[in-house]
Each structure stands twice: as structure tokens, then as C-alpha cells.
C-alpha positions, 0 to 999 in steps of 0.5 A, a space after each residue: 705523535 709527541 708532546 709539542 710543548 707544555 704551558 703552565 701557569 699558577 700549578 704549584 711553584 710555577 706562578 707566571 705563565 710558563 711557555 716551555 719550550 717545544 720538545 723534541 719528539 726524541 729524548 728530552 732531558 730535564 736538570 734541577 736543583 732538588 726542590 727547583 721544580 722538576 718533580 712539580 713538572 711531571 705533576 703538572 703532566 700528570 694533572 692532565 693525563 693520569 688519574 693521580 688528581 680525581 675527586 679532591 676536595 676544596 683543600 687538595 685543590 687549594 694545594 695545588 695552587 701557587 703560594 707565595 708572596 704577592 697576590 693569591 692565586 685563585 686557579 691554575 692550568 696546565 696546558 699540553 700541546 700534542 702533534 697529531 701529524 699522525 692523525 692518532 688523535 681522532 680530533 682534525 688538526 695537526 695539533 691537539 691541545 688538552 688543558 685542564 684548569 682547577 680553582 678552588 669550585 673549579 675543575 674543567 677540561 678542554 680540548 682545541 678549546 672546546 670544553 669537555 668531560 674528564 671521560 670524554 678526555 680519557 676516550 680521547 686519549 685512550 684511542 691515542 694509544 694511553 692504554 689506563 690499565 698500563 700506566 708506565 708511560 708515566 714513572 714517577 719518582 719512587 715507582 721503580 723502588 716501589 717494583 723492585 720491592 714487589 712481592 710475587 703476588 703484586 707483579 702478578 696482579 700488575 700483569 693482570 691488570 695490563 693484560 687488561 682482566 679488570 674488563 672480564 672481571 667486570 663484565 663476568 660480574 655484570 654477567 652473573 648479575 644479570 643471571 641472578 636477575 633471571 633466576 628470580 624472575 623465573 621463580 616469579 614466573 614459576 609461581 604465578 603459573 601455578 596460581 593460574 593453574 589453580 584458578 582454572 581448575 576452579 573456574 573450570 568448577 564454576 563455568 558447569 554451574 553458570 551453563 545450570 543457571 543460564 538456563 533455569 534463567 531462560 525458564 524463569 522469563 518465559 513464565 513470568 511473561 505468561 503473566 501479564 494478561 492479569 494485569 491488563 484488566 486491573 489497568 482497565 479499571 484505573 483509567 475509568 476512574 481518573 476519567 471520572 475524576 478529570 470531568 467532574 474536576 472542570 467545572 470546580 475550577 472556572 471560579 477560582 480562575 477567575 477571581 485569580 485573574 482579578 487578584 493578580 490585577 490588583 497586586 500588578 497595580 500594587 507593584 507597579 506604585 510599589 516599585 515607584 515608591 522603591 525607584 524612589 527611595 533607591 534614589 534617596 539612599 543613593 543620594 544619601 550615600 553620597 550625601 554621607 560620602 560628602 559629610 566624610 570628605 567634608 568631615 575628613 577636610 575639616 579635620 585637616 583643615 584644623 590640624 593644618 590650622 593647629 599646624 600653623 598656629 603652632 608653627 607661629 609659635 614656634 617661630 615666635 619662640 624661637 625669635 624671642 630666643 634669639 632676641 634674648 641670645 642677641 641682648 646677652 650678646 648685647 649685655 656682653 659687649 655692653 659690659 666688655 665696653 664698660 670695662 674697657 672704658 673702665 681700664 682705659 684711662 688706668 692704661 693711658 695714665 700707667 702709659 703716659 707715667 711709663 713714657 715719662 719715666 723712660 723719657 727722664 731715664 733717657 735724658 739722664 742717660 744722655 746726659 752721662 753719655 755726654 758728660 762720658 763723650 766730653 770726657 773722652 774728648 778731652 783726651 782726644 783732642 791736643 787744643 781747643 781750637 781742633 775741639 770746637 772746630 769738631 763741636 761745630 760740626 756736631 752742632 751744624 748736624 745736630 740742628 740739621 736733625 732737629 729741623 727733619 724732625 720737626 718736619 717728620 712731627 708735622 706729619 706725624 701730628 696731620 697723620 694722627 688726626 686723620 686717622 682719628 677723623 676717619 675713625 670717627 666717620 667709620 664708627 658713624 657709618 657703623 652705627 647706621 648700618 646697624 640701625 638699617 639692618 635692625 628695621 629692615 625685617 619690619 619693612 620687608 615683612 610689610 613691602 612683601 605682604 603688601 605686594 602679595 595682595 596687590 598681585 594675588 588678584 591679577 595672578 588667577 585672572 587667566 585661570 578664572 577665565 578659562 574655566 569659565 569660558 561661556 560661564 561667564 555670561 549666565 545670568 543667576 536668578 533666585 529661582 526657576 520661576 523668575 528665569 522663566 519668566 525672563 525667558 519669556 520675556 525675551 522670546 517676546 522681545 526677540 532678545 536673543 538667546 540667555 541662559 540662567 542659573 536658579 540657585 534655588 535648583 543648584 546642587 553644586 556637588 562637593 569634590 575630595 579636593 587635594 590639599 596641598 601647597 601646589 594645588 590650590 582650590 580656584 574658589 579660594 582665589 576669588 571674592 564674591 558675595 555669600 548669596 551667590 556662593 552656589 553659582 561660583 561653586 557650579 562653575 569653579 567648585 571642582 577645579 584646582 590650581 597647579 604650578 605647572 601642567 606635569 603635576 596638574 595631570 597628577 592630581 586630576 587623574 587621582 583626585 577626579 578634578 579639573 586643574 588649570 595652570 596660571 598659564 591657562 593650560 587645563 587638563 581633567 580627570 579623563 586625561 584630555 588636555 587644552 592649553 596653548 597661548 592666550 591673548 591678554 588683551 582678547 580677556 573676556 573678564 575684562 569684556 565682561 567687565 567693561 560691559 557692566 560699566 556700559 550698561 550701567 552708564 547706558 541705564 544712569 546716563 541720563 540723570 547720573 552721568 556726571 557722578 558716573 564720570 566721576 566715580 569712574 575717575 576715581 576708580 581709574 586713580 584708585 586703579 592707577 594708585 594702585 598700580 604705582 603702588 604695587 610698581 613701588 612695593 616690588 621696587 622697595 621689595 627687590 630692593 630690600 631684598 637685594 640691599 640686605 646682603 651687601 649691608 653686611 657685607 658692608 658692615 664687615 668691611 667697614 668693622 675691619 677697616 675701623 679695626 685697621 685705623 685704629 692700629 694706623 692711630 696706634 703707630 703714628 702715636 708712636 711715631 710722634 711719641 718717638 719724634 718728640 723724644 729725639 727733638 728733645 734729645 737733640 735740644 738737649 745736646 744742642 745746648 750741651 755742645 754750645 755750652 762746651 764750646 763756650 767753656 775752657 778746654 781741659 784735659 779732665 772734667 771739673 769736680 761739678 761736671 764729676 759730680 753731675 756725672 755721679 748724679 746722672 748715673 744714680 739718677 738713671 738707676 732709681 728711674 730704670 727701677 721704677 719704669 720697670 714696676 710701672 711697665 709690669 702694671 702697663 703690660 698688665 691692663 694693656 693684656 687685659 684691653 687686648 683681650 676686651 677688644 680681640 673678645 668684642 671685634 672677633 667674637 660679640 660683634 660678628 655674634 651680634 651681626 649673625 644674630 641680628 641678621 637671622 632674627 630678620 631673615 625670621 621677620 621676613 619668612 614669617 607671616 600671618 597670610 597662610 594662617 588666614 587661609 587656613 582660617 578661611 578655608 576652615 570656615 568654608 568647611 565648616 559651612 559646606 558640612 552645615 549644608 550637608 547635614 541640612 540636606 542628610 535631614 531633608 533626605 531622612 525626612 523624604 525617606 521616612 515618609 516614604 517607607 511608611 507609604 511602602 509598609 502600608 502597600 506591603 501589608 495590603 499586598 500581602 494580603 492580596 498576595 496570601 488570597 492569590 496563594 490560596 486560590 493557586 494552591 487550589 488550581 495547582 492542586 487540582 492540576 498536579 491531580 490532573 497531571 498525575 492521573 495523565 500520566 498515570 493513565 499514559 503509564 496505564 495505557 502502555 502498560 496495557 497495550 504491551 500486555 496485550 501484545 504479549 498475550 497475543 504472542 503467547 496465546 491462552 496459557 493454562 493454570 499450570 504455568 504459573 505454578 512451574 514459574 514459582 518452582 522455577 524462581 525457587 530454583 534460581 535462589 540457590 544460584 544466587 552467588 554464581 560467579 557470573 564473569 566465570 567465562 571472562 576470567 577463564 579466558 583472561 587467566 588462559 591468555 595469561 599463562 601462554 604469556 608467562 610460558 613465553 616469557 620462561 621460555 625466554 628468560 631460559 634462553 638467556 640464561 644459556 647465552 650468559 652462560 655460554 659468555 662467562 665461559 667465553 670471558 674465563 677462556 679469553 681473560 686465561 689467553 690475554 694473561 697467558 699471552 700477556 706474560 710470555 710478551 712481558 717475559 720474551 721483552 724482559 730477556 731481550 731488554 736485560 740482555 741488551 743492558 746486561 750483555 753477560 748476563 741473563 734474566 726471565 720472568 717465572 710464573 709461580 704456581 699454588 701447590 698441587 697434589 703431585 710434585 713431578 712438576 716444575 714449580 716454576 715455569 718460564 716464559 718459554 714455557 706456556 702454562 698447561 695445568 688444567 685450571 689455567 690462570 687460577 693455579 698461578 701465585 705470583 711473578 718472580 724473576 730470576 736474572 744472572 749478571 755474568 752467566 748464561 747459564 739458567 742455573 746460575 742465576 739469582 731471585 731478585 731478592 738475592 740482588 744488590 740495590 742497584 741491580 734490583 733497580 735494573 731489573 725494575 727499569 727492564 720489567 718497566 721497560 718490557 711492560 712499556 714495550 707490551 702496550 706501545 705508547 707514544 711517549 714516555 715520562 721518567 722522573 730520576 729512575 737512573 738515580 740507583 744505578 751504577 755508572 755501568 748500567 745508566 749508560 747501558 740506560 741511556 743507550 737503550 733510551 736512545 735506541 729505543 726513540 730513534 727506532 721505535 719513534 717514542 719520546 723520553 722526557 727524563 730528570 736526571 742527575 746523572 750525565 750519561 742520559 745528557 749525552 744522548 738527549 735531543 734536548 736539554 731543559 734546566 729549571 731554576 727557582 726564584 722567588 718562590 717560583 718555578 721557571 723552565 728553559 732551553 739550556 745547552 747540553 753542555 751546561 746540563 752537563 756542566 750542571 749535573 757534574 757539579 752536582 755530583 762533585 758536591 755531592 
């Protein structure tokens, strides 16, 4: 068994997953930097396999994390790979996997995967052969140093510790313990034996005493027998006298039975007219409950059908509030743009006049600038040309281009003159159309408000046509009758006639109840859709009073599961309170309303057909138009509605399209302005210069201008200084109402105007949402309430009426009931005296009669007894007093307490017997732990020679038991190993561990206490003693950390010789760090390990750059 490999990742500086390479089951080397990472990798080994890493706290496992750069890391594992080929692990498998992984609430061992406890890991290992009292298998960095600096007393305790006398010591503990707990337990034993001794030596006393009473007792009863023959004739007498007593009582009786059946009569009929009158007044206050239960809902109604009311009313305020704001925000807009308007009509003729003066004053400078650049080109001229002949042949050609120029710009004012009218004309119509949008949309809120309260009537009817139907079903076709006695009468009537079979509804006896409707805007009452005359109100209230109308199905089932009602959709669909549902498709044109409705118009053209038949025809003409009227109205209402409703959007788009298409022709009619402003500039230019090259041509040809023509010049340049001057000052004025008019206009065409639009447009969305019709219903709906709590108050009267007269009629019944009742008790108190009297003296005479038969039976046995007994029976119960506190369990005790004591005996007897074996153990444990450390010695002392020998072959070395000081000196004090220890305490007498080595010199005498060594050579002789420790308790494999640092060149090749020797002939593994070569030389395997970034990596590298690296080391150093 070896180390296969070793994985880690995020221990200490070893972040990323490191998979080190398999090692090799020989000699494995390990070379580094100082700080790279190699004492981290024994760490990391001893992480799983040490006790060096128990019970920390949260921040010695934040220690053991990686930190660095980059994200933190939250746990971290090492992992061991073991070959078990050997099968010294008990787990299956050629290869055992151990990894223990720790976070910062974390710390968890595995094994093959497999979750387990540290101590489940450490029986693991220790059958392996990791035996926890010898832990040399692991050597950290400082453990030689730490050996070599040994005191005597510390090898020893070391010595013990691996011979393993922790286990006696603990065990003896345990051991003597244990008889502690026994000695106590024997003491406790030892005093209840002597309690129970006491307690029989009194019971003893106490069971003579009970013997004495039990038979004074046996007397006592044998007398008292004796006296029951004198009781037998006073019974005698007692039964003669209740037999008097029983047949005079008879006869006394018979009449108050009597009159008692006839009382009981007479309160029988006063019941059963009582609890009439009961049943019934039980039946007025439960109709008076639901009476007050009504009067609450309807109370409870009408109060939210006032504060829905208040609701609404402040709701219309509200709107009516907030459309009077908007409509003072939309006449401030209004005030503004009339005032930007205002002044922009104002500044805009001062602009156009600043404007115009500008474009004249820039035309004059521009004509005398012309005129001096002409007067300058003429001059110029004159010396260019040599004759005038080649002068007015150039002024030719100016005039022919100049005439051709001033005919395109003739052209180009034409158009420029066309372009400006039309712009203004579609100017024009654009603010027309404008206008009338604005106008469209300022009316459209009325108009729409109006269509859409119109067409809600005109539908409201035809919408809860299926509805009413539906709920009615055969309802339809009863016929309402003012009271029961006409619907007899009618029925009667059509019996007689063979009319059929009517049903009819009285409203004298309709009691429609009132029903907790739900208010809300889905769940609306059906009544409230339909219009019928007042009288009937009752009928329509039997038949529609409890049902609702929902806008679909899911939400109908709601409301009748929790408000108890029916509930219709406006499909038909019904479902009630019970949960049963009905619905499906129905045929419009089967309607039994529209039967029903076409049956009146029958039978009353039927009954007035013969003298009313042409008003009939006409009325129904009539209708029919008003009907058709009606229809076309209602078509012609939804059109104009849909068309409100789908023309307001597009108007303002319309509106905005049409305000930026005005806003893109007046900036076309500002530049074709321009343009034939610029035109007309240019004409003028050029008829300017026509006529100055004709007047040229016409003149004499001369080398230098005349003196007018200087004198012109003169002017032309003054006059165009004085005009450049002046158009400055009237452009500062234009430039300054032309910011002001800019401002206007971007304030009116960005800001007022789209304000004003918005405004308009919200004020008719409120015109439109706005209406009056869910306040009328309220009203109405109110009213209703009002109404019905009228009727319940009337009949909570009427039921207090009925009660009251009622009530009395029972106290009246109570009174003469009572008094019936309180002769009833009198005469049953008198029979139930008289029979209690009986009973008593029945049983009386039965107890008697018992009594006496008994006697006699006793007498019989005991024959006649003479006048002495009775006075022997005083005696005898004058004796028993002085028994009267005996202990009368004396003899239950007695045996109880006996049993006792043979148990506690039995127990002492065991607790004695143990006591010896615990004995007889310590004595065992002294014996073997003196033989274990007697035996562990002379093995650690004979390997230490061998191993010394082997690294020092001139030299020799021991180990030497020291001993405490005795009485007689003709002993040695220091004993070797050879010689095993004879003082009669054993290990007790033993002090320390010294040893005595020589490096030149076999002989015993010559050699030296460790304390008398140099550095170097204690070292070796803390590697022999870690050595022969390591040879006492075999290992599998052993872990070095730089323990050849101190030793000389000499000893680390006899180191590494041993080492190498040691794992081919005993199969152990090595994994040593090393700074040195000579360990290098003889490794299977070599590892280097590199730091980067703050992280650790481990990887296979050639002996020969181990070697490499290990020699540059040294030379640095």
C-alpha cells in the first residue's frame, strides 16, 4: 500500500484543482522555492491523515482557504488516492479514495465517495497500519530540531506513548473507577441490611402482638352473635305497626286521585290551546326576525344606495370642477394666444416698415456701389484697351450678356411672382381648414354625449329581452288578480267553461321576500331593467325579485354562491345559489315575450274587432312606424356614435397635419419673398449697367475719367458710406422685432396651440365619459329602497300588533294554568307523601323481615345461651381497645423486608466478586504496560544501533534507560538496551531516555551524551532515533519535510542511501522536500513546485532539473 496521487483544490496557496502526478511507491522527492508551496503540501497530507487540523474554529478554517485576487473561495479539499492492491484497507477495491472538505460551516470526510466520520477515518487507517500513538510517519518541518532538543523525561514519555501505555492508563482509570463505584455501592448495600435487620427485630415484637388480637378477635364475634335473639322480637313489633299504618292510609287517597285525574285534564287542554298560542307566536317572532333581518339589509341598502348617490353626486361635481378648470386653463391658453396674436399684429407692420426701409436702403448702397465699381471698371478700362474700336467692341458683348441676364430674370420674376401667390392662397385655405376643425371639435363633446345617451335607451330595452324571458319561463303566462277570492272565482268559471287550466297570482297574498342584493357594477338587479305599472309591483317582485344580472357566467356563479340569489347572463345562461347551472342556445325567434306580445295584440283585436277594427288597424300602423321610427333611429344613432367615435381621433390628427403644413407655406412664402426681392435687385442692377455700357459706347474713348465722371466717383463712394451706416442702425431695429416676432410665433405654433388642442381635446373626452345616467339610477334605485323599508316597517307593526294580542291571551292562560297547576301540586304532594310513607315503611318492613329471618337462623345455630355470655362479650371488646393500633400487615412486612435482604446478600456478594476481577485487571494492566515499554525500548534501542551504525560505520550509538535514584549505589545508573530492567518497581524506577553515540570509536567508553554533540550530529541522531521509532511501528509510507537541512555533506548521503535501501527492501514510500542533492540522486521520482500569481502548482520534472535546481540553490546561497 502507497500514496497513488494526491489531488487539491483552493488549501492554502493551492487555488485551482491540482492533480499531482502519481507517485511512485519508492522514493518521491519534492523541490521548491521557500514560500512556493511545498510545506503547504505536506499540510495539505496531514489535513486528512493527522490530528494536526481538529476542532477549529470559523477563522482557523477561513485560514486554511486560498486567498488571493479574483473571487473568494468558499471551501476547499484535499484529496488521497491510496493503492490497496494489498488489500490492508478493509474497504474492496484496488483503490481507496479518502478526502476531507472544509468551509467556513463545513468540515466533512469521505471515503470511496461515501460520506463518513473522522472516527469511522481513523479506524479506517489505523487498520491499515497508521498506528495514532506513533505519528513519525509524518515529519513535519522542526520535528527533528524538536528531538534533538529532547529532555530525558520527554524520549521517555515518547517511548511510552508509542509503546502504546496511554490505552493501560486509561483503562486502569476506567478500571478503578469502576471499583469506586462498587465500593459505594457496597456501602449502600451494608446500610440497608442493617436497617432491615432492625425492622425484623420489630416486626418480630409485632407479629406476638397480632397472634394476641387475632384471637381476642375470634371471641369477640362469637359473642356479639349471641346477641341477636333480642332483636328479633323488637322487629316483630315494627311490622305490625306499618301494616296499620299501610290499610288505614288506602282509603284516604282514592278522592285526591280523583280530583288529580281531573285537574291534569283540565291543564292538558290549557297546554294544548297554550302551545297553539306558542306555535304561533314562535311563528311571529320568526317572521319578525326576518322582518328586522329585512329592515337591516334594507336599511343597510339604502345607506349605500345614499352614499352611492353622494358618490355620484360628488363624482359630477367633481367632474364639473375639474371641467370648469380646464375651461379656465383653455381661455388662459386662449387669453394668451389672443394676446401673442395681439402682439404680433402689433410689431408686424413696425417689422415689415424696419424691413422694407432695410431693403431700400441696402438697394440704394447697392446702386452706389455699382455705380463706383462701374465708374472703377471704366477707369480700368481705359487703360486696357489701345483704341476704341477694340472698347466698344468689349462693350457689346457686355451689353448682349447683360440683356440676355436681364431677360432670365424677367423670367425667373414671373415665377417667383406666381410662386408667391400661391403659396398665399393655400395659406389661406389652410387657415380655413383650421378654423373648421376647431370648430368640428369644440361641438363634437355635445354631440357625442347626446348620440350616446340616446342609443344607450334605445338598446337598454332589447339588451334584457332574454334575460326577463328566461327567468320567467311559465311565469309568463299567470294571470295577476287583486285577491284570492276573484282568482277563485275565475277558476271556477273555467272548470265550468272547460277553459283549460290558469294559474293566478293574488297580490293581496303575495309575500315577495326581500333578497341581500350584491351591489355592484357586474351585478345588476333584473327588476331594475324592466318598467311595469306600481300596482303590480309585488307579482314582478315574486318572479324577478331575486335575480341579478351578470356579464358572464364565471362571475354570475360567484355572486349567487355568495349572496344566495339566481343570476342570468344577457345570453340566458342562469346558474342559483345551490350551484346548478342551465344555459345553451336560444332561438330569438321562438321568444315566448314576443308570443306573449303578439297574443295581446290578438285577443284585444279579437274582443274590438267589431266595432274598433279600423282604429285598431291604424293604431297598430302607428306603432309599427314608431317601431320602425325607432329602429332607424336607433341604426342612425349608433352610425353617428361610431362615427363620432371614430372621427375625433383622426380630426386632430388632422388638425396637427394641417398646423405644420401652414407652418411649412409660410416659410415657402418667406423665401420665394426672397427670391423675388433678389430678383428684382439684379433686374435693377442690370438696367443699371445696360444703360451704363450704352452710354460708354456712346461716349469718346479717353485714357482717364472726365472731372464729372472723378466727381461722380467721389459722390458714389460718400454716398455708399453714409447709406452702409444708416442700414446698420435700421438692421439692429429689424433684427430686434424680427427676435421679438420669432419668439411670438415659436411660443404661439410649439406651445399655446398644441396647449390649446390638448385642452379642448380633454374637455370632450369629459363631455363624453360624463353623464347623468348612472346618478338617475341611483336615484331610482334609492327610491325603490325607501319603498320597500316603508313595507317592512308596515308589516313589523302589523306582526307587533298580532304578538302583543297574542301574548296577552297567553298570560291570561298562564294565570288560570298556574292555579290549576299549584291545586294539582297540593293533591300530588299529599298522594306522593302518602306513598313515600308507603315506600318507606315497605322497605322498612323488607329490611325488618331479613333482619329477623337472619336472627332466627343465628339463634337456631347457636342454640339457647345463658345470661353470662353477654357479660364475657363486654369483657372481651374491653380487651381488644388496647389492641386498637396493632400493626395489622406485621406479617406482609416480615416477609417483604426478608425477601429484601437475601437480595441485597446476593448483590453484595456480586459487587465482591467484581471487585476482585477489577482487581485482578489493574494488576494485569501494571504488568503488560511495564512489558510493552520494556519491550518497546529494547526495540527502539537495537534499531537505533543498527540505523546509527549504518549512517555512521566508525561510530556507535545506544539508547540508555535512565533510572530515579535508589537507597544503594552498587548499581549502574544507566542501563542500555542490552540490558533489560531488573529493579523490582519496573517502569516506575525509569527517569528519562538519554543516548549515548561515538563517531570514531567502537568503544563504550568513549562515547558522548547527545548534549556534548555538535548541530549537525544531534540531528543525525534525531533522524536515527525518528528512524528506529518508524522501524518499531511499520508504516506504509513515510512523509519528510527538509529533515536533512542540518546535516553534513557526509551524513545526507549516508541519509539517502538509508532511504533508498529502506524502500526497496522494506516496500515503504518516502516523500521527502529537499534542498539538497544527495536525496535527488536516489529518487524514483522527482516533483518541483512553482508559485504564480499567488497560487501553488505541483509537476513532474526530470531528475536532472531537480538536480539543476537544488544546485543553484546552494550556489546562491
Amino acid at each position: 500500500m502507497h500514496i497513488k496521487q494526491i489531488i487539491i483544490q483552493g488549501f492554502k496557496s493551492y487555488k485551482e484543482q491540482t492533480v499531482i502526478e502519481p507517485f511512485s511507491p519508492g522514493t518521491n522527492v519534492i523541490v521548491g522555492r521557500n514560500g512556493s508551496g511545498k510545506s503547504n503540501f505536506f499540510a495539505a497530507i496531514r489535513f486528512v491523515l493527522s490530528d494536526a487540523y481538529t476542532n477549529m474554529s470559523r477563522e482557523e478554517r477561513q485560514a486554511l482557504l486560498h486567498e488571493g485576487s479574483g473571487s473568494a473561495v468558499m471551501s476547499a479539499y484535499v484529496e488521497i488516492i491510496f493503492d490497496n492492491t494489498d488489500k490492508r484497507f478493509s474497504e474492496p477495491g484496488d483503490e481507496v479514495v479518502i478526502r476531507r472538505t472544509i468551509g467556513l460551516k463545513k468540515d466533512e470526510y469521505s471515503v470511496d465517495k461515501k460520506v463518513q466520520t473522522r472516527a469511522d477515518v481513523l479506524k479506517i487507517l489505523e487498520t491499515a497500519g497508521f498506528a495514532k500513538e506513533n505519528p513519525f510517519y509524518i515529519v513535519p518541518q522542526g520535528r527533528v530540531a524538536a528531538i534533538t532538543n529532547m529532555k530525558e523525561n520527554e524520549r521517555l514519555n515518547l517511548l511510552k506513548e508509542i509503546a502504546g501505555t496511554n490505552l493501560y492508563d486509561d483503562r486502569r482509570i476506567q478500571s478503578l473507577k469502576i471499583m469506586a463505584e462498587t465500593n459505594s455501592k457496597r456501602e449502600k448495600i451494608d446500610e440497608l441490611l442493617e436497617y432491615i435487620k432492625e425492622r425484623l427485630s420489630e416486626l418480630e415484637e409485632e407479629k406476638d402482638e397480632l397472634r394476641d388480637f387475632q384471637e381476642k378477635d375470634r371471641e369477640r364475634r362469637c359473642l356479639e352473635y349471641a346477641h341477636w335473639h333480642r332483636l328479633q322480637e323488637t322487629n316483630n313489633n315494627t311490622l305490625e305497626q306499618i301494616e296499620e299504618v299501610r290499610q288505614g292510609g288506602a282509603g284516604a287517597t282514592t278522592k285526591d286521585r280523583v280530583q288529580l285525574q281531573k285537574t291534569e285534564k283540565e291543564i292538558a287542554a290549557l297546554d294544548h290551546k297554550f302551545q297553539e298560542l306558542k306555535q304561533t307566536l314562535e311563528l311571529l317572532a320568526i317572521e319578525r326576525r326576518q322582518l328586522d333581518e329585512d329592515r337591516k339589509d334594507t336599511a343597510r341598502s339604502q345607506a349605500k344606495a345614499e352614499l352611492k348617490l353622494k358618490d355620484l353626486d360628488e363624482t359630477r361635481h367633481s367632474r364639473e370642477k375639474a371641467q370648469q378648470q380646464q375651461e379656465a386653463e383653455l381661455n388662459e391658453v386662449r387669453r394668451r394666444i389672443q394676446a401673442a396674436e395681439s402682439e404680433l399684429a402689433k410689431i408686424t407692420p413696425d417689422y415689415e416698415k424696419w424691413k422694407k426701409e432695410e431693403e431700400e436702403l441696402a438697394a440704394a448702397r447697392d446702386l452706389a456701389a455699382t455705380g463706383r465699381t462701374r465708374l472703377l471698371t471704366k477707369q480700368t478700362r481705359s487703360s486696357q484697351f489701345r483704341t476704341k474700336a477694340e472698347r466698344d467692341a468689349f462693350l457689346k458683348s457686355e451689353i448682349e450678356e447683360t440683356t440676355m441676364q436681364l431677360a432670365n430674370q424677367r423670367a425667373n420674376e414671373m415665377d417667383a411672382k406666381e410662386q408667391v401667390t400661391l403659396v398665399e392662397n393655400s395659406i389661406k385655405q389652410l387657415e380655413k381648414e383650421i378654423q373648421n376643425i376647431r370648430d368640428r371639435l369644440e361641438g363634437y363633446g355635445e354631440d357625442r354625449s347626446s348620440i350616446a345617451e340616446k342609443l344607450t335607451k334605445a338598446q337598454e330595452a332589447r339588451e334584457h329581452l332574454l334575460p326577463v324571458e328566461q327567468v320567467a319561463g311559465n311565469s309568463l303566462f299567470h294571470y295577476v288578480v287583486d285577491n284570492e277570492k276573484t282568482g277563485t272565482m275565475l277558476s271556477e268559471y273555467l272548470h265550468k267553461s272547460y277553459g283549460g287550466r290558469v294559474t293566478f297570482m293574488p297580490l293581496e297574498q303575495l309575500r315577495p321576500r326581500q333578497v341581500k342584493m350584491p351591489r355592484a357594477s357586474d351585478a345588476q338587479p333584473l327588476i331594475n331593467k324592466i318598467e311595469f305599472d306600481p300596482i303590480y309591483e309585488k307579482a314582478f317582485q315574486q318572479v324577478f325579485g331575486r335575480t341579478i344580472v351578470c356579464p358572464n357566467l364565471s362571475i354570475a356563479s360567484q355572486y349567487a354562491r355568495t349572496h344566495g340569489v339566481d343570476a342570468i347572463t344577457p345570453e340566458g345562461d342562469t346558474t342559483n345559489k345551490r350551484g346548478a347551472m342551465t344555459g345553451g342556445f336560444v332561438d330569438a325567434r321562438r321568444s315566448r315575450l314576443e308570443a306573449v306580445r303578439r297574443l295581446e295584440e290578438l285577443r284585444e283585436l279579437y274582443e274590438q274587432q267589431l266595432e274598433d277594427l279600423d282604429r285598431i288597424k291604424k293604431e297598430d300602423e302607428i306603432l309599427e312606424q314608431k317601431i320602425t321610427s325607432a329602429n332607424g333611429e336607433e341604426r342612425k344613432l349608433d352610425q353617428q356614435l361610431r362615427q363620432f367615435e371614430s372621427g375625433f381621433d383622426p380630426l386632430k390628427v388632422d388638425l396637427r397635419t394641417k398646423q405644420l403644413q401652414l407652418e411649412r407655406e409660410r416659410r415657402h412664402l418667406e423665401d420665394a419673398k426672397m427670391r423675388w426681392a433678389a430678383i428684382e435687385k439684379n433686374l435693377k442692377e442690370f438696367d443699371e449697367n445696360l444703360t451704363a455700357y450704352r452710354a460708354e459706347m456712346a461716349s469718346e474713348f479717353k485714357k482717364a475719367l472726365s472731372a464729372a465722371e472723378e466727381r461722380q466717383l467721389e459722390e458714389f463712394g460718400a454716398e455708399e458710406h453714409r447709406l452702409q451706416m444708416q442700414l446698420k442702425e435700421i438692421s439692429k431695429k429689424r433684427l430686434e422685432l424680427e427676435g421679438r416676432k420669432k419668439s411670438l410665433e415659436t411660443e404661439l405654433r410649439a406651445h399655446l396651440r398644441p396647449q390649446e388642442d390638448q385642452l379642448r381635446s380633454q374637455a370632450f373626452e369629459n363631455s363624453a365619459t360624463g353623464g347623468s345616467g348612472s346618478f338617475k339610477d341611483a336615484q331610482k334605485e334609492l327610491k325603490k329602497l325607501k319603498k320597500a323599508a316603508a313595507e317592512v316597517d308596515r308589516q313589523l307593526q302589523e306582526n307587533e300588533e298580532k304578538t302583543e294580542g297574542i301574548a296577552a291571551e297567553i298570560a291570561e292562560l298562564e294565570a288560570h294554568k298556574a292555579q290549576k297547576e299549584q291545586e294539582q301540586q297540593e293533591l300530588q304532594k299529599r298522594i306522593d307523601q302518602y306513598q313515600k310513607k308507603l315506600e318507606k315503611n315497605s322497605q322498612t318492613k323488607a329490611r325488618l323481615l331479613q333482619q329477623a329471618a337472619e336472627y332466627a337462623k343465628n339463634i337456631r345455630d347457636l342454640g339457647i345461651l345463658p345470661e353470662e355470655a353477654f357479660g364475657k362479650l363486654r369483657k372481651v371488646n374491653e380487651a381488644l381497645k388496647k389492641y386498637k393500633h396493632i400493626n395489622k400487615k406485621a406479617f406482609d412486612q416480615y416477609n417483604n423486608f426478608t425477601t429484601q435482604r437475601e437480595q441485597l446478600l446476593k448483590r453484595r456478594k456480586e459487587l465482591d466478586t467484581s471487585q476482585k476481577s477489577i482487581e485482578e485487571l489493574i494488576q494485569h494492566l501494571d504488568h503488560a504496560k511495564d512489558e510493552a515499554i520494556e519491550r518497546t525500548f529494547k526495540q527502539v534501542s537495537r534499531e537505533f544501533s543498527t540505523i546509527f551504525e549504518k549512517l555512521v560505520p566508525a561510530g556507535h550509538g545506544r539508547l540508555v534507560i535512565q533510572r530515579k535514584a535508589a537507597g544503594s549505589k552498587n548499581r549502574n545508573p544507566e542501563d542500555s538496551d542490552e540490558d533489560g530492567p531488573s529493579s523490582a518497581k519496573g517502569v516506575e524506577s525509569y527517569s528519562g531516555v538519554g543516548i549515548s553515540v561515538s563517531f570514531n570509536s567502537k568503544v563504550m567508553d568513549e562515547q558522548q551524551k547527545i548534549q556534548q554533540l555538535s548541530g549537525g550530529q544531534k540531528s543525525l541522531c534525531a533522524l536515527c532515533l525518528i528512524f528506529a521509532l518508524q522501524a518499531a511501528e511499520s508504516s506504509p509510507f513515510v512523509i519528510f519535510d527538509e529533515v536533512d537541512a542540518n546535516l553534513d555533506a557526509q551524513y545526507r548521503t549516508a541519509v539517502a542511501a538509508l532511504l533508498d535501501s529502506i524502500s526497496k527492501t522494506q516496500k515503504t514510500q518516502f516523500i521527502c522536500t529537499t534542498f539538497r542533492p544527495e536525496i535527488v540522486l536516489v529518487a524514483d521520482k522527482c516533483y518541483g513546485v512553482t508559485f504564480h500569481n499567488k497560487t501553488s502548482t505541483i509537476d513532474c520534472v526530470p531528475t536532472e532539473d531537480a538536480l539543476n535546481f537544488v544546485e543553484g540553490q546552494v550556489s546562491g546561497k
